[in-house]
C-alpha positions as CSV (number, residue, x, y, z in Angstrom):
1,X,163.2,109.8,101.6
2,X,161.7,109.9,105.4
3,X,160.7,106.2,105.8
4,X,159.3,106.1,109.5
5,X,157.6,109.0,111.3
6,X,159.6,109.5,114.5
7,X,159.0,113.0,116.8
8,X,161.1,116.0,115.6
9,X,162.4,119.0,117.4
10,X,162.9,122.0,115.9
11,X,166.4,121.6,113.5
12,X,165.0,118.3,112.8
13,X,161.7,120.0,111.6
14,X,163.7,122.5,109.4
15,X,166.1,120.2,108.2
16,X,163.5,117.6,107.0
17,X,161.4,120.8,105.0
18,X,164.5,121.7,103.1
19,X,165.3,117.8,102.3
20,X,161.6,117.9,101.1
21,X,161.4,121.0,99.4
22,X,164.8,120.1,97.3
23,X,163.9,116.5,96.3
24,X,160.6,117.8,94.9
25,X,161.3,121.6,94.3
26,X,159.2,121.3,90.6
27,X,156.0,119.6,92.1
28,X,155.6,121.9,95.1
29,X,156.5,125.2,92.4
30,X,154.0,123.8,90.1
31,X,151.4,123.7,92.8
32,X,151.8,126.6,94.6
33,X,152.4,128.4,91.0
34,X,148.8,127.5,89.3
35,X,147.4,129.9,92.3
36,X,150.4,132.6,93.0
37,X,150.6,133.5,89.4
38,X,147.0,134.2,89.2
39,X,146.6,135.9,92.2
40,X,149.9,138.1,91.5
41,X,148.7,138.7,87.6
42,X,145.3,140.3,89.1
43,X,147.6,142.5,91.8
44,X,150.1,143.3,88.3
45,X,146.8,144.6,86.3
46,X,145.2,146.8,89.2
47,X,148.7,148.4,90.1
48,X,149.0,149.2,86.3
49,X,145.1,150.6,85.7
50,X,145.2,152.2,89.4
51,X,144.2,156.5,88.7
52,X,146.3,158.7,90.9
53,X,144.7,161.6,92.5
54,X,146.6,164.4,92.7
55,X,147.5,164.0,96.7
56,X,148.9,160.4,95.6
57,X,145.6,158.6,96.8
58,X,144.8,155.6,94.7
59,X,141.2,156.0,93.2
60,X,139.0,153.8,93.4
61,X,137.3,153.2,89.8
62,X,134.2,150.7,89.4
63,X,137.1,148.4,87.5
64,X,139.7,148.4,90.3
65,X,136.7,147.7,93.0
66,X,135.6,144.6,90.9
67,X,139.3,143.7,90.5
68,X,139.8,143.7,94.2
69,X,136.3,141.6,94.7
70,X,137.4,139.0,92.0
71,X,140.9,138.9,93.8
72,X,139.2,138.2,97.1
73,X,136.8,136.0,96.3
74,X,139.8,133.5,94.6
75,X,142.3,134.1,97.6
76,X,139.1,132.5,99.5
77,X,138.7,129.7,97.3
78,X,141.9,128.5,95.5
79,X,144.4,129.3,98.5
80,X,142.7,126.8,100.6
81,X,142.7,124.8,97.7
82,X,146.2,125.0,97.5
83,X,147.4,124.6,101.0
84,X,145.0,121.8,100.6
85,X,147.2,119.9,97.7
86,X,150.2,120.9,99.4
87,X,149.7,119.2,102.3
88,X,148.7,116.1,100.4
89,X,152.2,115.8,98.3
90,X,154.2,116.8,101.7
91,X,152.3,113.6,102.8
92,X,152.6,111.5,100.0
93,X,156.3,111.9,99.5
94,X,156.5,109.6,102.6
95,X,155.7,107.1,100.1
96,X,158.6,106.8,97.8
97,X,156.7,107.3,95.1
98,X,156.5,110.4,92.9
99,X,154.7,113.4,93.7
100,X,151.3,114.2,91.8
101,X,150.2,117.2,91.0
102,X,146.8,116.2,89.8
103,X,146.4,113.6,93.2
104,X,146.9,116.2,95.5
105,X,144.4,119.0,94.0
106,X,142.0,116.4,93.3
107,X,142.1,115.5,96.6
108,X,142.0,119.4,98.4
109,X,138.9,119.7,95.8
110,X,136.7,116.6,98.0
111,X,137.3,118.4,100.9
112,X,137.3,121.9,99.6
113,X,133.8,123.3,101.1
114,X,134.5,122.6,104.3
115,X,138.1,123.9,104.0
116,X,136.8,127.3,103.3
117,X,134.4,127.1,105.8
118,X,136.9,126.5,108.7
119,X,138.8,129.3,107.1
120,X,136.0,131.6,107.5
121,X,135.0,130.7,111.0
122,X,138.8,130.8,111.9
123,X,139.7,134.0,111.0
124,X,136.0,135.6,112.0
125,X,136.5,133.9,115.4
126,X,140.1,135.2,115.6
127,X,139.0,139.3,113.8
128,X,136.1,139.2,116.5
129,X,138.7,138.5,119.5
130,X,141.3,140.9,118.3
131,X,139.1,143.7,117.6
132,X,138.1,144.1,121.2
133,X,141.8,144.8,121.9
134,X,141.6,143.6,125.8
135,X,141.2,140.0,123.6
136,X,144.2,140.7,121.5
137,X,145.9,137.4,124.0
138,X,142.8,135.5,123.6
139,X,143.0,135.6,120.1
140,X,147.2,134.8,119.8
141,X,146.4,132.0,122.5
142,X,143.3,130.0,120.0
143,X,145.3,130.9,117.1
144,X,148.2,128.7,117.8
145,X,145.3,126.2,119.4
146,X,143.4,125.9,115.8
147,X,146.5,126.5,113.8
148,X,146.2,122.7,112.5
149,X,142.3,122.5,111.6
150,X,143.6,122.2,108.1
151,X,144.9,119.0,108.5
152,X,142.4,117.6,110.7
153,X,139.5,118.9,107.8
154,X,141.9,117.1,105.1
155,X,143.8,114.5,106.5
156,X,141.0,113.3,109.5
157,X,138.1,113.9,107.8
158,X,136.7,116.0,110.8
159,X,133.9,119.1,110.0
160,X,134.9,122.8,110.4
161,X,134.0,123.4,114.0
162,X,135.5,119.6,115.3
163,X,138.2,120.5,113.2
164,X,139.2,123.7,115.6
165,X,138.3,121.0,118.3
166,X,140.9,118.3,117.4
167,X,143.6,121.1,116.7
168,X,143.5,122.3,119.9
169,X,143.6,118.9,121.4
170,X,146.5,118.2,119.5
171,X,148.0,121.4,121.0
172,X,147.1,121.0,124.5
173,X,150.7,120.8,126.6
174,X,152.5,121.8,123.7
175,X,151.2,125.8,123.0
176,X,154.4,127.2,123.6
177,X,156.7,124.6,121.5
178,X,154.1,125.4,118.9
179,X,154.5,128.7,118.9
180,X,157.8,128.8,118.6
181,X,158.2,126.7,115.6
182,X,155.6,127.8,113.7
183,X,156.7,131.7,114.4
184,X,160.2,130.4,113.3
185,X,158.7,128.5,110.0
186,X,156.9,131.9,109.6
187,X,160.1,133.9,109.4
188,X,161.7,131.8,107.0
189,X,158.9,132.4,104.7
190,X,158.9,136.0,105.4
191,X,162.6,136.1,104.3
192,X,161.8,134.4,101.0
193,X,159.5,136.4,100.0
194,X,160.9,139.9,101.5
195,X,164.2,139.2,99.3
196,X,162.9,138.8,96.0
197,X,160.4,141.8,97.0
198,X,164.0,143.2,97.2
199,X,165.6,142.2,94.2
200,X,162.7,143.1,91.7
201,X,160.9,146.4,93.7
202,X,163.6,148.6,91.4
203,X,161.4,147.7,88.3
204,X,158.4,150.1,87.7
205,X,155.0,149.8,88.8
206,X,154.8,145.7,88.5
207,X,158.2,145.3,90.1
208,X,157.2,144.4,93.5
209,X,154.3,142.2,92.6
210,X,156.2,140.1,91.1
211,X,158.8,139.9,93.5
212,X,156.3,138.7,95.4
213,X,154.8,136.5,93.3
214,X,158.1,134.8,92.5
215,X,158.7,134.6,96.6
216,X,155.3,133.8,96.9
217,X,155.8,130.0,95.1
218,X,159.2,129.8,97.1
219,X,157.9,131.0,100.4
220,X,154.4,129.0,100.8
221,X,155.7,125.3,100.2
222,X,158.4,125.9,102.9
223,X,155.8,127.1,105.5
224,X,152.9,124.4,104.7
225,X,155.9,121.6,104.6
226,X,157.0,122.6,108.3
227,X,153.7,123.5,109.4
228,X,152.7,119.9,108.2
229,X,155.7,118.6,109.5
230,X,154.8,119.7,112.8
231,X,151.0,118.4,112.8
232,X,152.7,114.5,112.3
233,X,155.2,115.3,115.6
234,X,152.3,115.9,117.6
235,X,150.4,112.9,116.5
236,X,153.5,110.5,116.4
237,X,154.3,112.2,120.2
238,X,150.6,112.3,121.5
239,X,149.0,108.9,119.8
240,X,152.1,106.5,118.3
241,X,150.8,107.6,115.1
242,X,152.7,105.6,112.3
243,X,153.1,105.3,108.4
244,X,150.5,102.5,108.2
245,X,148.2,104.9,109.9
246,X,148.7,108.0,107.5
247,X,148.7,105.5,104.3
248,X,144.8,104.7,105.4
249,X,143.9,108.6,105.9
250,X,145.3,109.4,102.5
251,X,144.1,105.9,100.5
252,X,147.6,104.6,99.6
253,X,147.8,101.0,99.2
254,X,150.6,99.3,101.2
255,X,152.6,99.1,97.9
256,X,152.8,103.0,97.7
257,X,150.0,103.6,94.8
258,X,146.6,105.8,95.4
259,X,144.0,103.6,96.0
């Protein structure tokens, strides 16, 4: 188990998310599963009940577009509920003590309104940028600046807009380190996913969705625990953070049980 939190470079970043991901494989499966499996069974039934046209279009029937609604409106909701609890048992393992599924959702869930609504304003704010095209920089340049307003919502308490605030704070002097590591954490979970895409795209119809459904609850633990990883480096380099400090933001007595 990490016992301190010391600064990390890059392999020590990786190295630590793999140690993580192995010692509790089941817990982080189980919580990314709940929301993948859903998600991929709703992609499963509207690539089975999608109408051809003759060209090979997909029509789109009254069931498909309320499939495609109901599949949106949960990505918006349960996926930040997920990164939420993901990022509490990457933080709670510091702990030695088990990971808990039902601690770290019920945890996401207090802070899950004004997760979504950072989502929202992140990705509008980032959509409105990029489709001016001359902003295209603009909006890689804030992206990497708020890329840790998850965090600072869950762990720091902060609202949606100081939450974009205190990421890029925490970013300032360090956008291109960022950027590196993150795009590198990235294409690990790309690779995840794209092989068992691989593997399972030679069965019919629902092959590939559940190629990437399986990837999917390999993939996303690996890229929240690095990204998360990441977020404590700049606090440990930046402000001396320390154990003590991250036991208080998550309520964890100094023995190592919730509060």
């Amino acid at each position: 188990m990490i016992s301190t939190l010391e600064p990390r470079d890059l392999g020590d970043i990786i190295s630590d998310t793999f140690g993580i991901y192995r010692r509790h494989f089941i817990e982080l499966s189980a919580i990314t599963a709940v929301v993948v499996v859903v998600l991929g069974v709703l992609s499963g039934i509207a690539a089975l009940l999608a109408p051809e046209t003759d060209n090979g279009a997909i029509e789109l029937t009254p069931l498909l577009f309320f499939l495609s609604i109901l599949d949106f409106v949960l990505t918006i909701v349960a996926c930040p509920l997920m990164y939420g609890a993901l990022f509490h048992a990457v933080s709670e393992q510091h702990f030695r003590q088990p990971v808990s599924f039902s601690r770290a959702y019920s945890y996401a869930w207090r802070r899950l309104g004004a997760l979504i609504v950072s989502l929202i304003i992140y990705y509008l704010a980032i959509f409105i940028m990029a489709i001016t095209i001359i902003l295209i920089p603009l909006a890689i340049y804030f992206g990497v600046r708020w890329a840790f307003f998850w965090q600072a919502v869950l762990l720091e308490g902060f609202d949606p807009v100081a939450a974009l605030s205190r990421s890029s704070a925490l970013v300032k002097n360090n956008w291109w380190r960022v950027l590196g590591i993150t795009v590198v954490v990235l294409i690990i979970g790309a690779a995840i996913n794209v092989v068992f895409w691989a593997i399972l795209r030679i069965a019919p119809t629902v092959g590939p969705t559940i190629g990437s459904t399986l990837g999917g609850i390999i993939a996303v633990p690996v890229v929240i625990t690095g990204v998360t990883l990441l977020y404590y480096d700049l606090r440990v380099r930046k402000e001396g953070y320390n154990l003590e400090t991250l036991a208080k933001e998550l309520n964890i007595d100094t023995s190592g049980h919730a509060a």
